[in-house]
C-alpha positions, 0 to 999 in steps of 0.5 A, spaced: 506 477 529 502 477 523 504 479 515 503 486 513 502 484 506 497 479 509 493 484 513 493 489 507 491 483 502 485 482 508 483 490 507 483 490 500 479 483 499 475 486 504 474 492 500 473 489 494 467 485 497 464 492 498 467 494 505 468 501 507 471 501 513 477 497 516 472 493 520 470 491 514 476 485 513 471 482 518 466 481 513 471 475 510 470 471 517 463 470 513 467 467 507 472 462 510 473 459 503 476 465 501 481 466 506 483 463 512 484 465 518 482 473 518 486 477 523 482 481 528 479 488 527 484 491 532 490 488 529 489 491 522 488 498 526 494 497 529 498 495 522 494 502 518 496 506 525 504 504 524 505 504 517 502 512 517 506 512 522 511 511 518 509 516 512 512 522 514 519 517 513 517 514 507 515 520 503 522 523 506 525 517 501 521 518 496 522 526 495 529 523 497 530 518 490 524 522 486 530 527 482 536 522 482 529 517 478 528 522 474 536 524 472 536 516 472 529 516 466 532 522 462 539 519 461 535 513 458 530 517 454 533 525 453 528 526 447 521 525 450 523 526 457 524 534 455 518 534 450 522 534 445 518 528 442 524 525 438 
């Protein structure tokens, strides 16, 4: 099993090199110096396939904790989370 976190670093080296397209962490094979060794293009569509998966869960939980962060922020800053600007 390969890191997600090491898989989405791929993605966005990749990206950042000028990549456009998942397949583009292929191009880091042409730069061993960078990063080593590079995962197989199906196995970052497999991890993009399984975290939108579990978007649908994960803005759950995000709708979930948004009012108690802001109740959270507000009690900490009531002047400028209302707009009364203090």
């Amino acid at each position: 099993m390969h890191d997600p976190g090491k898989l989405l670093l791929h993605v966005a080296l990749a990206v950042a090199l000028g990549g456009d397209c998942l397949a583009g962490a292929g191009m880091l094979r042409a730069k061993p110096d960078v990063v080593r060794p590079v995962v197989s293009d199906p196995t970052v569509s497999r991890l993009i396939d399984s975290l939108a998966a579990a978007a649908p869960m994960a803005l759950d939980a995000v709708r979930t904790a948004r009012p108690y962060a802001r109740e959270y922020v507000w009690k900490l800053a009531p002047n400028e989370a209302s707009g009364g600007g203090g």
